[in-house]
C-alpha positions in Angstrom: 15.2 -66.7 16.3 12.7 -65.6 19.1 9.1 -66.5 19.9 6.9 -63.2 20.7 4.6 -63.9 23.5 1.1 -61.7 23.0 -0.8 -61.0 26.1 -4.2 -60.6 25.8 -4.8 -58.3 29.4 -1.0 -57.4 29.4 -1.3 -55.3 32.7 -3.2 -57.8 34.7 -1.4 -59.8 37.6 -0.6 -63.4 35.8 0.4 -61.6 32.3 2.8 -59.4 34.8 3.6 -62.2 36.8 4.5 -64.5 33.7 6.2 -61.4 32.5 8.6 -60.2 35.5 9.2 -64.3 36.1 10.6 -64.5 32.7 12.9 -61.2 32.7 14.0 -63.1 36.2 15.1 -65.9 34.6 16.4 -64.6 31.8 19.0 -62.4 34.3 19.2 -65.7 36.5 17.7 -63.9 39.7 15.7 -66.9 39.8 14.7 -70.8 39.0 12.0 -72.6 36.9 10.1 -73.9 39.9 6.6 -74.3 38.4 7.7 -74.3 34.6 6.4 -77.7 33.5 8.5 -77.2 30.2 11.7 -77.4 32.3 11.4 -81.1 33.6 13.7 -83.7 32.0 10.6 -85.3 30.5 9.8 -82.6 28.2 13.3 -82.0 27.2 14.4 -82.1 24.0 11.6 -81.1 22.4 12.4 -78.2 20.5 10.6 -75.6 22.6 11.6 -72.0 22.5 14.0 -71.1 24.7 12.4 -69.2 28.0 15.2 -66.8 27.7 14.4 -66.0 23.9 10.8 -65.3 24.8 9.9 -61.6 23.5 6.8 -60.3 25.4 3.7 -57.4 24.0 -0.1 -57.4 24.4 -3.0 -55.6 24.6 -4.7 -54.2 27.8 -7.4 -51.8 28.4 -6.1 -50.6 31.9 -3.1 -47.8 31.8 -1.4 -49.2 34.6 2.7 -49.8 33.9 3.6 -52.8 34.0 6.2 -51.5 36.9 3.5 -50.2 39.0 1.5 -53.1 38.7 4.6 -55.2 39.3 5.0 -53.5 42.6 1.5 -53.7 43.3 2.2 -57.1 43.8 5.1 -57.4 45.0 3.3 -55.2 48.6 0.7 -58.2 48.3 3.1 -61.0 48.4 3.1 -62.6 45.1 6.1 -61.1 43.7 9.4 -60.7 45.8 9.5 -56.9 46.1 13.4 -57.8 45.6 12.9 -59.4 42.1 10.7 -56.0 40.7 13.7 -53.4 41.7 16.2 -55.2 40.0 13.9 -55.7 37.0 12.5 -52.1 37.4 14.6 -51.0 33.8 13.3 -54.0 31.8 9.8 -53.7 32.6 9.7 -50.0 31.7 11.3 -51.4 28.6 8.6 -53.8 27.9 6.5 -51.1 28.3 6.9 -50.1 24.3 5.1 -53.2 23.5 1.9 -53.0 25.3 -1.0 -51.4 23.7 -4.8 -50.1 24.3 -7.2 -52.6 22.8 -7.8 -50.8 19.4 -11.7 -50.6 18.4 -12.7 -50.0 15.0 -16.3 -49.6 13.7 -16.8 -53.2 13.0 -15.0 -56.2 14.8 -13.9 -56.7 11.0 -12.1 -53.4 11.0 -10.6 -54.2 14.8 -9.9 -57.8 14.1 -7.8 -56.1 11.0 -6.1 -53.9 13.3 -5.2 -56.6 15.7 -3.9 -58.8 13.1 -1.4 -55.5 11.7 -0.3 -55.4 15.6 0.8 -58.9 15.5 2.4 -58.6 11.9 4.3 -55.2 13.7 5.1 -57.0 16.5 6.8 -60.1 14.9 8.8 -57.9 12.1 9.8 -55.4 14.2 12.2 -58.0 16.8 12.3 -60.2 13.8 10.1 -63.0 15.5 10.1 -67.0 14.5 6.6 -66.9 15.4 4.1 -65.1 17.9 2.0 -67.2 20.1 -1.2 -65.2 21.5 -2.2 -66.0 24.7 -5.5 -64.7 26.0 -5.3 -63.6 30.1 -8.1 -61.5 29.9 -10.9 -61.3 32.7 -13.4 -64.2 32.1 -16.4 -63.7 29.9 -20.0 -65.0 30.1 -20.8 -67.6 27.8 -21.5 -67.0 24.2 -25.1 -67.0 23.3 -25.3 -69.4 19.7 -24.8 -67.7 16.9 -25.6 -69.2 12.9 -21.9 -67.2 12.2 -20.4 -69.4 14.6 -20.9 -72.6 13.4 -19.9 -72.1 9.6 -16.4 -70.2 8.4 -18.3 -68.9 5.4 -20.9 -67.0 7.7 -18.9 -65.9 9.7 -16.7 -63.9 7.4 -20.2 -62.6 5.5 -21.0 -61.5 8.6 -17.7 -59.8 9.3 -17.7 -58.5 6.2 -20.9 -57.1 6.8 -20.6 -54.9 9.8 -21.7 -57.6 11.7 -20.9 -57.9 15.8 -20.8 -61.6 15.8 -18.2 -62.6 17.9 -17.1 -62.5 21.8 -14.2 -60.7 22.7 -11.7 -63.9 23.1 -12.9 -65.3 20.0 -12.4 -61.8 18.1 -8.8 -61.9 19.1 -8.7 -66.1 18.3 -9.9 -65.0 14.8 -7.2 -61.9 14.2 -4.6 -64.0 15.4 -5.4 -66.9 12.9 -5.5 -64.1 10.2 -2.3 -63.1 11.5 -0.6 -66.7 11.4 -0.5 -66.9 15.1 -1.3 -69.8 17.6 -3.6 -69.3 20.4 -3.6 -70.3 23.8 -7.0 -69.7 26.0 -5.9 -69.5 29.1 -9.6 -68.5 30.4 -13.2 -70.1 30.2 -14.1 -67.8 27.6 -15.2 -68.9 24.4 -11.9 -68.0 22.5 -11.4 -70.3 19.6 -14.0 -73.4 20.6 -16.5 -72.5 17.8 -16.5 -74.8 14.5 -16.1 -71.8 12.3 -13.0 -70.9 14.2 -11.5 -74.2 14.0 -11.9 -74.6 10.3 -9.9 -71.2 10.2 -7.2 -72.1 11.9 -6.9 -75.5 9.8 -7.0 -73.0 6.7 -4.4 -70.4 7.8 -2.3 -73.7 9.7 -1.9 -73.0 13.0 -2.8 -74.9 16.1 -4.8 -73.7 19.0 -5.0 -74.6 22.9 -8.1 -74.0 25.7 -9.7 -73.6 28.0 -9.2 -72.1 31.8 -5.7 -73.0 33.2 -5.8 -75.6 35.6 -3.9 -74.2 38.9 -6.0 -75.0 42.0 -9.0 -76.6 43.5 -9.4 -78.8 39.7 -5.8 -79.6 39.8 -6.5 -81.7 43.0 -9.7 -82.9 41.5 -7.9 -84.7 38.7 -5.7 -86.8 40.9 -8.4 -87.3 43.4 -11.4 -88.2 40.8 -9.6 -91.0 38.9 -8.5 -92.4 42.6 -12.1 -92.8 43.2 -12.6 -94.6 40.2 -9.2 -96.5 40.0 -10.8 -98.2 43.4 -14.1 -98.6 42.3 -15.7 -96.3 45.3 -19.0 -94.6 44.7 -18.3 -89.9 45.3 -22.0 -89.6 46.3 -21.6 -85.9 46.7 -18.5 -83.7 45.9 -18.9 -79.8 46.7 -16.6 -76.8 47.0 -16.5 -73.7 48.2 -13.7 -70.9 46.4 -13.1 -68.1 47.9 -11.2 -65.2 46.2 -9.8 -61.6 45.6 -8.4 -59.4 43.4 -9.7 -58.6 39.7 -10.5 -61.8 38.9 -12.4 -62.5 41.9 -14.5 -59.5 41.1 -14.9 -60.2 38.0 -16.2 -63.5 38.9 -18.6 -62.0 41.6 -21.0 -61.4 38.2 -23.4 -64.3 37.5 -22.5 -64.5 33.4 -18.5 -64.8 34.0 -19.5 -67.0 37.4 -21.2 -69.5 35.2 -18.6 -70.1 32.8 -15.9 -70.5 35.3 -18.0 -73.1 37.8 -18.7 -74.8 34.5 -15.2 -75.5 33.6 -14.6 -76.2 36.8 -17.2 -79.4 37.3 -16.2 -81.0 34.5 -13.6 -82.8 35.5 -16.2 -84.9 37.5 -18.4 -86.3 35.2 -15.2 -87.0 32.5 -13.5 -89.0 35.3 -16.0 -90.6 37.4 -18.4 -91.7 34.7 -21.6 -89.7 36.3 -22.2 -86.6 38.2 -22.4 -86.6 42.2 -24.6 -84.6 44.1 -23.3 -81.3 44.9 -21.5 -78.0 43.3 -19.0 -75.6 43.4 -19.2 -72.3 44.6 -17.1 -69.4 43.7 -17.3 -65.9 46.0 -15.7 -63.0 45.9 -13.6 -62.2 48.9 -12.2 -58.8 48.7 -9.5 -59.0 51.7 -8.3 -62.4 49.9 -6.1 -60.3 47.7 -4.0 -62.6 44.8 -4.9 -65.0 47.1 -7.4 -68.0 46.7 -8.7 -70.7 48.9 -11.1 -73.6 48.2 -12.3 -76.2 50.5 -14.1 -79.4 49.2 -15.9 -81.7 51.1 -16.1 -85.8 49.6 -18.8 -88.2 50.8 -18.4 -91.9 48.9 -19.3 -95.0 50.0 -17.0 -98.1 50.2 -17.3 -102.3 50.9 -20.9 -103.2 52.0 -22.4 -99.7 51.8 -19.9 -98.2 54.5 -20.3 -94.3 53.5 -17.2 -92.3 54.2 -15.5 -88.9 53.2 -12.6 -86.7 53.3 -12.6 -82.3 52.7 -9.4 -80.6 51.6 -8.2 -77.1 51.7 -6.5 -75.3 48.9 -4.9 -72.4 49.8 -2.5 -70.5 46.5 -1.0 -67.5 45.5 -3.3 -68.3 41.6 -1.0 -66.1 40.2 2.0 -67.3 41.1 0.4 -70.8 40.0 -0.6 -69.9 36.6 2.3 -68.0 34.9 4.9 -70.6 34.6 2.1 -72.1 32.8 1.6 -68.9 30.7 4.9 -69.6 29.7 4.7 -73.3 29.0 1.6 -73.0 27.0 3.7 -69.9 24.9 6.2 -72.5 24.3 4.9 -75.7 23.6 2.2 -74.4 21.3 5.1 -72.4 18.9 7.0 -75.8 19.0 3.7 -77.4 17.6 3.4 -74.5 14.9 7.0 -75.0 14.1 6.4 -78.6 13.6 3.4 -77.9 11.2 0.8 -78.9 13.5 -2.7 -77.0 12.9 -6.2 -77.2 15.1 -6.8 -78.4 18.4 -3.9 -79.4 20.8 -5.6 -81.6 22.9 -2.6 -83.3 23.8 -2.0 -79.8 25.9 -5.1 -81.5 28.1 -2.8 -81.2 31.2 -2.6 -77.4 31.4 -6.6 -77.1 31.6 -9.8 -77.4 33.4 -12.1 -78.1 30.6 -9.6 -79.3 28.0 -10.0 -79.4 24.1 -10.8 -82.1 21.8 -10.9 -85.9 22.9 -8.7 -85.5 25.9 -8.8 -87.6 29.1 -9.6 -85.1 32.3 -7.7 -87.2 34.7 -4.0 -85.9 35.6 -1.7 -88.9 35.3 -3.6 -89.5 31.4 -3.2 -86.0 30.9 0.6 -86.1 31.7 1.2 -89.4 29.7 -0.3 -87.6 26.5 2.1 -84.7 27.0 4.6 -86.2 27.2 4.3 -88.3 24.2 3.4 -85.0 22.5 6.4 -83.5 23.2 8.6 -86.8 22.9 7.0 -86.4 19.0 8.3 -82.8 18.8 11.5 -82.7 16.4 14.7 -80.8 18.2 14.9 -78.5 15.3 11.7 -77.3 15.4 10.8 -78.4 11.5 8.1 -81.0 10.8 6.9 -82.6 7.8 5.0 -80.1 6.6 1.6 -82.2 6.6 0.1 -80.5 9.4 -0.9 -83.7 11.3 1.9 -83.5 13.7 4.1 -87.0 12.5 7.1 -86.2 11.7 8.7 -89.4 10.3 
């Protein structure tokens, strides 16, 4: 059976990119360059197939997901090539991309979510549906009382309240629903303890937070180097520069916040303390789908001798993250499949600020995945205990 893939910001460039590189490789006009989930390490471990991957979503723009397909194949990210030939099966896709639906209460649109992903999943006659949030980041969640018991949180529901952030509205209708969920953004999504003891009732497994594709993705192999050979990072700063919606979005101080957050993390979890210096994100308007960071290191070796070394990053951060996209779809049905529930930390490699007691550098990260998948049964059937052994 397939594995429905829900897109949470359908229309926007890595749910379109994730989606056009998956009808491309499903019509083999193109190669898994980028798809983690395709190495010979993770083999065998009852994953979906990328071919059996059936895509909807939700999306407040009206774009098509053709247009926006061509929009960037004239900014480089997409081979212009690749969208004509797939012209047909994106206006087919089409069908299953909706406007967010709003009720009068996030309990009355959480219910109407959860119906769109019970649809969705009867109507192709689904294994599963995995929901993956691509949405533009959010500022962080002011604390709540709701968010830190189950029990409140439904009263408050219940109640009419507006308790919730966006991400974590959709985290909660796609427990409801059965579903996994991948946050693929620093929003809050599922990291509140009321959410978590939801998804352990309803048994499914959940992933987070902010997809690791750039500037952090260096940091991790860099950070545990440092360490590794016992030289002091006195000062580690960056500078990212960046276009499109995302960059915009991230031009606002509350969604700017979260995301620099994330980002500096990886830092302190590493290195064991917190060197002078920050990381700056602007909004570049001519930078397009493009993104460019440049970091400058200062440490200090034998005897006091004070060094450094800068870097530049320069990606295509849509063309990074969707073979993730699609990993992440995959790997987490594989764990529902295999009756894991809660927190995949073991899915540590794919983020910036990472679930659960994961390690933050890139080589641990891998290690862990690869076990995780190594423990994944080929058929796709675990023991029905939830905690992931299948023996």
């Amino acid at each position: 059976m397939s594995t429905g893939v829900w897109l949470i910001g359908a229309r926007g460039s890595v749910a379109v990119t994730a989606l056009t590189g998956a009808l491309a490789l499903r019509n083999g006009l193109a190669g898994p360059t980028g798809c983690v989930t395709e190495l010979p390490e993770l083999a065998g471990a009852g994953l979906p197939a990328l071919s059996d991957l059936v895509f909807g979503g939700y999306d407040v723009a009206s774009v098509s997901l053709a247009k926006k397909a061509g929009a960037l194949a004239d900014a480089g990210v997409l081979p212009a090539a690749l969208v004509r030939a797939l012209e047909e099966e994106l206006v087919a896709a089409e069908q299953e991309v909706h406007p967010l639906p709003v009720a009068g209460d996030q309990a009355g649109t959480a219910a109407m979510m959860a119906a769109d992903l019970a649809g969705f999943r009867e109507r192709h006659g689904l294994a599963n549906v995995v929901v993956v949030n691509v949405a533009t980041t959010e500022p962080a969640a002011a604390p709540h009382p709701a968010h830190a018991d189950l029990a409140a949180l439904e009263a408050g529901l219940a109640g009419g309240g507006q308790v919730l952030p966006p991400s974590s509205l959709a985290a909660y209708a796609a427990f409801q629903a059965g579903c996994p969920f991948v946050d693929f953004t620093p929003s809050t999504g599922a990291r509140l303890p009321a959410l978590d003891r939801l998804a352990a009732r309803q048994a499914v497994p959940y992933a987070g937070h902010d997809g690791k594709t750039g500037e952090t993705l260096v940091k991790s192999v860099l950070a545990p180097m440092f360490a590794m050979r016992h030289l002091r990072v006195r000062t580690w700063s960056g500078t990212n520069l960046l276009g499109g919606g995302d960059g915009a979005n991230l031009a606002e101080p509350g969604p700017n916040a979260a995301k620099t957050a994330s980002k500096q993390k990886v830092l302190r979890e590493t290195l064991g303390y917190v060197p002078q210096g920050d990381t700056r994100i602007d909004y570049l308007e001519d930078a397009g789908d493009f993104k460019t960071a440049w970091d400058l290191v200062t440490f200090e070796g034998f005897l006091g001798r004070r060094m450094r070394m800068d870097f530049t990053w320069h990606g295509c951060d849509s063309a990074l993250a969707a073979p993730l996209v699609l990993d992440l779809a995959r790997l987490a049905a594989a764990a529902h499949r295999a009756g894991r529930s809660g927190a995949l930390h073991e899915l540590a490699f794919f983020f910036k600020d990472p679930l659960g007691p994961a390690p933050h550098g890139l080589a641990d990260q891998w290690r862990l995945l690869c076990d995780f998948a190594a423990g994944l049964p080929e058929d796709g059937v675990g023991d029905g205990d939830g905690d992931g052994d299948t023996r």
